[in-house]
C-alpha positions in Angstrom: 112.3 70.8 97.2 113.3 74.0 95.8 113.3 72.6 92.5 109.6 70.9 93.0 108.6 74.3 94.3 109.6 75.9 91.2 108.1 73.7 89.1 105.0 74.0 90.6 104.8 77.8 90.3 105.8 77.9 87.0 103.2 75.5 85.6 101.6 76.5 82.5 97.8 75.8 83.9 98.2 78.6 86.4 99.4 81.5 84.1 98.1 80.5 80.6 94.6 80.2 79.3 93.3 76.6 77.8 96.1 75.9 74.6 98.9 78.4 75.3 102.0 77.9 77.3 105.7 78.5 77.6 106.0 77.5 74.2 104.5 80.1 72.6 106.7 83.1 74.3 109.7 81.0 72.7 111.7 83.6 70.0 111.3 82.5 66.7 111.0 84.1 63.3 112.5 87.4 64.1 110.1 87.7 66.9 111.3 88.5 70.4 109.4 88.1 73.3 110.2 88.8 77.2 111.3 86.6 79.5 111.1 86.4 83.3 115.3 86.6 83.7 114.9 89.7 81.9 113.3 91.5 85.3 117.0 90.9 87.1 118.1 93.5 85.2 115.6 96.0 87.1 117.8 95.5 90.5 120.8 96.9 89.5 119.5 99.3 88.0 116.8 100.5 90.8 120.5 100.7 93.1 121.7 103.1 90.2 118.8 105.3 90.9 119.0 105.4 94.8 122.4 106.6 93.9 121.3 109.1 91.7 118.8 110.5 93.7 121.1 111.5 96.6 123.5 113.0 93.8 120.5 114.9 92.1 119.0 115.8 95.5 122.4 117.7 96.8 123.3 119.3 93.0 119.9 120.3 91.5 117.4 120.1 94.0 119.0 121.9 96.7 119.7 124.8 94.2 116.4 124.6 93.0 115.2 125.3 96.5 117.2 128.0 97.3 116.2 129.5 94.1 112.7 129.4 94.5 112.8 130.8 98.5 112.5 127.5 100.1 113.3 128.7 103.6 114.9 126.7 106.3 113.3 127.0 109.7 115.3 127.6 113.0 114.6 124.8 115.7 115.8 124.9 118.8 116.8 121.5 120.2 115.2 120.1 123.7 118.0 119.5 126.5 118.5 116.0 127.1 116.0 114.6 129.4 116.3 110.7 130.1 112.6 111.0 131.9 111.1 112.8 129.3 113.1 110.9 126.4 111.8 107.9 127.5 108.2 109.1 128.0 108.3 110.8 124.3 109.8 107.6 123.1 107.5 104.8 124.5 104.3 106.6 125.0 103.7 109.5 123.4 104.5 112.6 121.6 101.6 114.6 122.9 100.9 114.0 126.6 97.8 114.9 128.5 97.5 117.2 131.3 97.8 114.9 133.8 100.7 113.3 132.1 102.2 116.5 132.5 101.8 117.1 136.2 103.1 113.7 136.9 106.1 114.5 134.6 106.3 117.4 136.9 106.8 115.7 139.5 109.5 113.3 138.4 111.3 116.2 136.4 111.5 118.9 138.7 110.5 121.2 135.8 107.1 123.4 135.5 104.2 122.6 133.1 105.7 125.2 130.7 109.3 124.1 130.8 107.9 120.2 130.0 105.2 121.7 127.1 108.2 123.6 125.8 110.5 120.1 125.8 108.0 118.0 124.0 107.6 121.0 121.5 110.9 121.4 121.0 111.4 117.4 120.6 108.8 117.1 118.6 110.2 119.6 115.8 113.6 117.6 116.1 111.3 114.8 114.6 109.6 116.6 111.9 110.4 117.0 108.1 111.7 120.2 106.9 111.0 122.1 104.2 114.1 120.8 102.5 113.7 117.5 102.7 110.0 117.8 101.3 111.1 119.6 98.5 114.0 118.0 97.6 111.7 114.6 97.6 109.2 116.2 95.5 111.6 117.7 93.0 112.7 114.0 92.5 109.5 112.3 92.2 108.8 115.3 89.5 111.7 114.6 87.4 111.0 110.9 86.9 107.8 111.3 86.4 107.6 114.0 83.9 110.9 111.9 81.9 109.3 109.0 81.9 105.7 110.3 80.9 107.5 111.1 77.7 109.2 108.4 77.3 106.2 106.3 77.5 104.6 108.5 75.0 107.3 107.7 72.8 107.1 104.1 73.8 103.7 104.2 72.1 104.8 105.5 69.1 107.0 102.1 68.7 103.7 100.0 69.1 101.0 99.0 66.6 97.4 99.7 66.9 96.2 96.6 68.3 98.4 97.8 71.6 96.4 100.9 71.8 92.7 99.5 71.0 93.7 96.5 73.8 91.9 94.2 71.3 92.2 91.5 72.6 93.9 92.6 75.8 96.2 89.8 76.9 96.6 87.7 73.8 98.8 86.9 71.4 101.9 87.7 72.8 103.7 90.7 70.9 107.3 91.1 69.8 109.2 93.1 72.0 110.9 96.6 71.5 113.8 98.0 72.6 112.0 101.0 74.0 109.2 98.9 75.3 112.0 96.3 77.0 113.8 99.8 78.7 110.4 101.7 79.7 109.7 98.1 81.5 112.8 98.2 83.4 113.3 101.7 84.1 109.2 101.7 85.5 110.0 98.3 87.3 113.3 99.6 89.2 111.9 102.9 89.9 109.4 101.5 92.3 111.3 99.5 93.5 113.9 101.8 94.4 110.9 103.8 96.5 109.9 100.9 98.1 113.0 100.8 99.4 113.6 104.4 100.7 110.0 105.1 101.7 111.2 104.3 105.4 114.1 106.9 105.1 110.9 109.3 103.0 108.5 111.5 104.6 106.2 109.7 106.4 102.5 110.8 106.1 98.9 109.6 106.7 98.6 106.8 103.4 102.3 105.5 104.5 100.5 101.8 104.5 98.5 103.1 101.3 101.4 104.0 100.0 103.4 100.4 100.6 100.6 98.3 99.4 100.4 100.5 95.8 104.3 100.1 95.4 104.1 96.4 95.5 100.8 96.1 93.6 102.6 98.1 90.8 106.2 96.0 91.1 103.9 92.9 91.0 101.7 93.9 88.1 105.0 95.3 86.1 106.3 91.8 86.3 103.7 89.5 86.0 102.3 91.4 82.7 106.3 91.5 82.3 106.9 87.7 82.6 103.6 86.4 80.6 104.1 89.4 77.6 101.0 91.1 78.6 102.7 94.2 77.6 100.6 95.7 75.3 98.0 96.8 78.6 101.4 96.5 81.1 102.3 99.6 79.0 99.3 101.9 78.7 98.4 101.1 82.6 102.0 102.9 83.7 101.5 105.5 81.3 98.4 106.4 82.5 99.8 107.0 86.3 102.4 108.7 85.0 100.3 111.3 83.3 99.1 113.2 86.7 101.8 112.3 89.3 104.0 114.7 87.7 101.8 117.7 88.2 100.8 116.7 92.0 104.6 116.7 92.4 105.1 120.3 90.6 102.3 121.4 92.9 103.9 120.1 96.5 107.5 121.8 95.2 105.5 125.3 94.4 103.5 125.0 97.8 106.6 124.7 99.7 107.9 127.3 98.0 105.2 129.3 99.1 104.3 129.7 95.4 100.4 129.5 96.6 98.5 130.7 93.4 100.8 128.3 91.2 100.4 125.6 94.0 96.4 125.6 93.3 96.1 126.2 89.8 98.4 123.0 89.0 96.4 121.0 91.7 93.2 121.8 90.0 94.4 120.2 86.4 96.0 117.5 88.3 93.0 116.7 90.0 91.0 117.1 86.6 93.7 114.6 84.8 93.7 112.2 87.8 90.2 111.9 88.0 89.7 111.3 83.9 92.4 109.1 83.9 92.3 106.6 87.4 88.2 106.6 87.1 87.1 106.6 83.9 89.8 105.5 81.9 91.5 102.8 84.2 88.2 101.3 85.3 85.9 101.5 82.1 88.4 101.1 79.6 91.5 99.2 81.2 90.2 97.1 83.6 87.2 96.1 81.1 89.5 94.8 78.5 91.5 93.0 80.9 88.3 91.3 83.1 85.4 91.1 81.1 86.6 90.9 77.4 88.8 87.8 77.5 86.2 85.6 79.1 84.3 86.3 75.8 87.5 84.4 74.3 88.8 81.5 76.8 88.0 80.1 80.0 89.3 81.9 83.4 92.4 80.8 84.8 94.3 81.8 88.0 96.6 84.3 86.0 93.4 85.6 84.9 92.1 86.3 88.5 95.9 87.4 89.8 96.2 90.1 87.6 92.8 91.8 87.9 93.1 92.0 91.4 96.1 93.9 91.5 94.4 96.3 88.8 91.8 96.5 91.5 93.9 97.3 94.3 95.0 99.7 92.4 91.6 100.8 91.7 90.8 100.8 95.3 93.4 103.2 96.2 92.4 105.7 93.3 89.0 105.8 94.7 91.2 106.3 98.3 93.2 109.1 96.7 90.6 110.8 94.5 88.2 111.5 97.9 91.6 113.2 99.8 91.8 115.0 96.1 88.0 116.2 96.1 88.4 117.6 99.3 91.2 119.3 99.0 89.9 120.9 95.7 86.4 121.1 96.9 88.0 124.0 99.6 90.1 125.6 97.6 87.3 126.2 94.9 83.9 127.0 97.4 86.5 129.1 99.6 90.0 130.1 98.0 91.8 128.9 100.9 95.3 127.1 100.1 95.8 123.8 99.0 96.8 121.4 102.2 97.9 118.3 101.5 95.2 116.0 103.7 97.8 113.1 103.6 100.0 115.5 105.6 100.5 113.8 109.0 100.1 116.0 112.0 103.4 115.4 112.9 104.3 117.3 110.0 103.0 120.6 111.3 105.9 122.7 112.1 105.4 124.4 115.9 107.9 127.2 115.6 105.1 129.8 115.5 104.4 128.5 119.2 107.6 128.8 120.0 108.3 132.8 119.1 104.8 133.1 121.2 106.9 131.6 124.0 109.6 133.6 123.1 107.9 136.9 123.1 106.6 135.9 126.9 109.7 135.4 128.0 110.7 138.9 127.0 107.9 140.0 128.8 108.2 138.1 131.8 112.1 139.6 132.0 110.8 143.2 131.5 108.3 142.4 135.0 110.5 139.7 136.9 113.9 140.6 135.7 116.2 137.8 134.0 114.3 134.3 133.1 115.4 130.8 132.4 113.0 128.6 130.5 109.9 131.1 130.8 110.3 131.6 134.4 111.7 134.2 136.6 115.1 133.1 138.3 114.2 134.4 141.6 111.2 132.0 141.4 112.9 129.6 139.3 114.3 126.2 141.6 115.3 124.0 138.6 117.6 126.4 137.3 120.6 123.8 137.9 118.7 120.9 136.0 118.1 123.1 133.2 
């Protein structure tokens, strides 16, 4: 059955236009085409990178941190509470008022003490600075290596790659440095795919999982039927702004604002150019409506436009967060906030010194306090 299956999936009328087929990827005459095995390769190396990325996250991008002033914040931990553990687990993070007084009730505690827990708890949950930078430092460094290496990729290829004329036929020899810029691309993603549930979590998570496997997809079909020539210029084009959003999350939580905005502003500039006028009008035209001017459509044909526009889909997503952001920073100077930023993400410690300095107060009127309460009036003090 697995055998029939196979067979079916592989069948030349579903990935090959009217008088090409398997056949014609064969190597012959010096020429060297790529071949479907070829994308095993990508799995041992995308382990390699998870591997590397904890090693380059503890010995440059911890350093890195510290050198720029990345600065740790001091959370105080919430006592453990099985009532309000299990409420804050299977309910929610942010209770209501009357949530509250019942919680009261079960607790023993007052409205402050349980307002103080789930603050507390809450910034047990949330990212720290750290962790944000170290996973933007990352991101950065591929990025910005393999922007150049696609660029010298390019210089490998001959004009006909460039002009995308026509865009997915004939097949083209392969290159060493295409065949590695392939596989490096194609385990990279995949490698995030597979720690984006360890990664900061923000507001496009889902966005973020459907453009991962959109781009593994799309690197392997255009990978397994030598449509490498537009596989090529579609992952250099990504590559050429997601450096620069990544420089400007590591400057803004540095606290580097003025270098934070300026880099946003070019990256926003060179995303815009590149993921809707370029990728649309040049990319996706040579790939959708030029080749029906050549054979008939095929399912191959239809498979790999949609991906290209999912992806599209998602840049017009991105690029209206990326207006907005811009939009405020250049009508009113304020800072560049990343809108994908979960609220989850924002840190409550600022609260928690204005609880702080209340206490103080409350011990200078009522004497000694426990949990923002006086302990003559205080009856929970055992609990707490």
């Amino acid at each position: 059955m697995l055998y029939e299956l196979n067979e079916w999936f592989w069948q030349e009328r579903l990935w090959f236009p009217e008088g090409l087929g398997w056949a014609d990827l064969e190597d012959r005459d010096g020429r060297v085409y790529a071949k479907p095995r070829d994308l095993w390769v990508a799995l041992p190396i995308a382990l390699v990178f998870l591997i590397i990325r904890q090693i380059f996250e503890r010995v440059v991008a911890t350093p890195l941190a510290s050198l720029l002033g990345v600065k740790e914040t001091v959370r105080l931990k919430a006592q453990h509470n099985p009532t309000l553990e299990s409420y804050y687990c299977n309910h929610t993070k942010n209770p209501t008022q009357t949530s509250i007084t019942s919680l009261c009730k079960q607790t023993g505690y007052s409205e402050r003490q349980v307002q103080r827990w789930f603050r507390r708890r809450r910034n047990q949950d949330r990212p720290s600075l750290l962790k944000k930078f170290r996973e933007a430092s990352w991101r950065f460094t591929f990025y910005l290596l393999a922007f150049i290496a696609g660029l010298a990729a390019l210089i490998d290829v001959s004009t006909a790659t460039l002009t995308l004329t026509p865009a997915l036929l004939p097949p083209l020899t392969i290159l060493p440095s295409q065949y590695w810029y392939y596989m490096i691309e194609l385990s990279f993603y995949s490698s995030l795919l597979v720690s984006v549930a360890s990664d900061v979590k923000r507001k496009d998570f889902k966005e973020q999982i459907v453009h991962h496997v959109a781009t593994i997809l799309l690197i392997s079909f255009s990978w397994c039927f030598s449509y490498i020539r537009v596989g090529t210029l579609i992952m250099l084009l990504h590559d050429s702004s997601d450096y620069l959003l990544e420089s400007a999350k590591m400057f803004n939580y540095a606290g580097w604002r003025n270098a934070c905005n300026y880099i946003f502003i070019v990256f926003a500039a060179i995303f815009i150019f590149t993921r809707l006028v370029i990728f649309p009008f040049w990319i996706i035209y040579c790939t959708w409506v030029y080749p029906v001017t050549i054979y008939e459509p095929f399912f191959g044909y239809y498979f790999f436009n949609g991906l290209l526009m999912t992806l599209q889909c998602l840049h017009i997503f991105w690029a209206i967060l990326i207006i907005r952001i811009a939009m405020r920073f250049l009508t009113n100077n304020e800072k560049v906030d990343d809108d994908r930023s979960d609220k989850d993400e924002t840190d409550e410690s600022e609260e928690e010194e204005e609880d702080e300095t209340e206490d103080k107060k409350d011990m200078k009127k009522n004497g000694p306090v426990q949990n923002g309460h006086a302990v003559h009036n205080n009856n929970h003090s055992k609990t707490e």
